[in-house]
N, C-alpha and C positions, 0 to 999 in steps of 0.2 A: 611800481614793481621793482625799479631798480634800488630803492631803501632795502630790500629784502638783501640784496645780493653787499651791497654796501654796512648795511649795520654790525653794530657789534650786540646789538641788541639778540634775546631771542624771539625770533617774530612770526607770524602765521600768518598765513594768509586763508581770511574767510567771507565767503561770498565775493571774493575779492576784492577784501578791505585787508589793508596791514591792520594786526592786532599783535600788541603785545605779548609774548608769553610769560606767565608770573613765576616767578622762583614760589616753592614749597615754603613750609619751616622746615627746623630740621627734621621732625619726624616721616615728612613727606621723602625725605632721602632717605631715611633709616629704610624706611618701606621700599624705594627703588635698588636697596642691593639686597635685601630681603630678597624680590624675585629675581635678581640675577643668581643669588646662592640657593635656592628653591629648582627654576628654571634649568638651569646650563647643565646637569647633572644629565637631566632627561634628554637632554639632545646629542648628546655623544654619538659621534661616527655617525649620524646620518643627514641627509638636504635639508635639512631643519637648522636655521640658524636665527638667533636671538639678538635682536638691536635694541640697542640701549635709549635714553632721550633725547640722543642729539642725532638723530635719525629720521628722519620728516616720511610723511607718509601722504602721495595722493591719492584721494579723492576724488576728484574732479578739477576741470582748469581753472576755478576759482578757488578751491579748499587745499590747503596744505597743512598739515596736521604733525606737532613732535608729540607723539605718546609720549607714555612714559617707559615703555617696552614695546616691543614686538616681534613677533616669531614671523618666520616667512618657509615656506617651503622651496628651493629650487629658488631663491631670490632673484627676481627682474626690478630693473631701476629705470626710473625714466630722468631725462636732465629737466632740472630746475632750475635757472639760471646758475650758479658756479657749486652746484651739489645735486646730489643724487638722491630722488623720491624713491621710496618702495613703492612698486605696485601691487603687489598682489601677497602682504600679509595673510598669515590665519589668526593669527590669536593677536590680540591688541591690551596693552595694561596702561591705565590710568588712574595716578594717584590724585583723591581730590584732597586738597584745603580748604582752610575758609575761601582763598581767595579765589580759587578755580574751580570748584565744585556745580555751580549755576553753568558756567560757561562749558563745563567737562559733559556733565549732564544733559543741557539742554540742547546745546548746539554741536559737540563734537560727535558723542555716541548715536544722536540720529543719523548724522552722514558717514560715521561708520560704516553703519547695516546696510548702505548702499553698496559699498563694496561686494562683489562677487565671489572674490577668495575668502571675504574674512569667514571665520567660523564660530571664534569666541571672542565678547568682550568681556574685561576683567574691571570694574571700576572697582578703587580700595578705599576707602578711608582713612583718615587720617588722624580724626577727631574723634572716632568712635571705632569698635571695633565690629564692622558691617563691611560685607563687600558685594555688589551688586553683580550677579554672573547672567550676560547673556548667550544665551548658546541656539544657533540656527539650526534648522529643525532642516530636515529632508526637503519640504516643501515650502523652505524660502521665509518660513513665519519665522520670527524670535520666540524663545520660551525664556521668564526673564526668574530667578533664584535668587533671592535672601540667603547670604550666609552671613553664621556670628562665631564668635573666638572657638568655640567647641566644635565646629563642623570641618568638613574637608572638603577642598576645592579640588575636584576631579577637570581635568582637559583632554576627554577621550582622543580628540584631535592629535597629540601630541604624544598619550599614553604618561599622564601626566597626574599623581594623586597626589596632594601634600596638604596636611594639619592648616587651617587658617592660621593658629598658634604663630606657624613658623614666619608667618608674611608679617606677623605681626613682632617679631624678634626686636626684644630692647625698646620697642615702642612707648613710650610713656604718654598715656593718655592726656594725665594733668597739663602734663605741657604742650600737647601736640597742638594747641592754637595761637603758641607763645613766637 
């Protein structure tokens, strides 16, 4: 555990294993200020505040997770060894790659929906223009939504409506696996 506090790497911790975290290409960034210029607009003047990737998120005492965003209401932090976890996000964004997508997918977004406070996850693509919206239902279930370039991503949580188009700002497909 103390490689976490010590590296310069960026690192996770899962099941409480260190794991690497991969950098995107560049599309994978085009996409994370995409939702910052999407995002920030909506949260003005209220306990809703928006963290960027270098913002870790627990989980549990074995999962520590850097989204690629995060909204938090009324923000609580718990200590991580020499940084501060969210605990109680609502809305969580994660852009996949080739290179994070299996690992964004299959292992982060289940330990997600264990969270209590989350409300919505956002996964984006990066190679394609798909974005996988899951949104918790009153009674605890997920309901999961396919969107593509023509639809709009609504975040009732948040009072939050914007064009997929826009997430997708400057995106160039061709390249986004370069």
């Amino acid at each position: 555990m103390d490689h976490l506090a010590l590296s310069s790497s960026r690192l996770e911790l899962v099941e409480g294993n260190i794991r690497e975290r991969l950098s995107g290409p560049r599309e994978h960034s085009r996409i994370q200020s995409n939702i910052n210029r999407c995002v920030l607009p909506a949260l003005d003047e209220r306990e809703l505040e928006f963290f960027g990737p270098d913002q870790s998120v627990r989980i549990s005492p074995e999962n520590y997770f850097f989204p690629d965003g995060l909204i938090a209401r009324s923000a609580q932090f718990g200590a991580f060894r020499d940084f501060d976890a969210l605990l109680n996000p609502i809305v969580v964004f994660e852009v996949l790659s080739r290179e994070s997508t299996v690992h964004d997918l299959a292992t982060k977004l289940p330990q997600y929906r264990r969270l209590m406070s989350l409300q919505v996850i956002v996964a984006i693509d990066s190679a394609q223009p798909w974005i996988e919206l899951s949104t918790r239902r009153s009674d605890g279930s997920w309901i999961v939504r396919d969107l593509f370039l023509n639809d709009e991503l609504e975040l009732e949580v948040i009072g939050l409506r914007v064009p997929v188009r826009e997430l997708y700002h400057r995106v160039s497909f061709d390249s986004a696996e370069n």
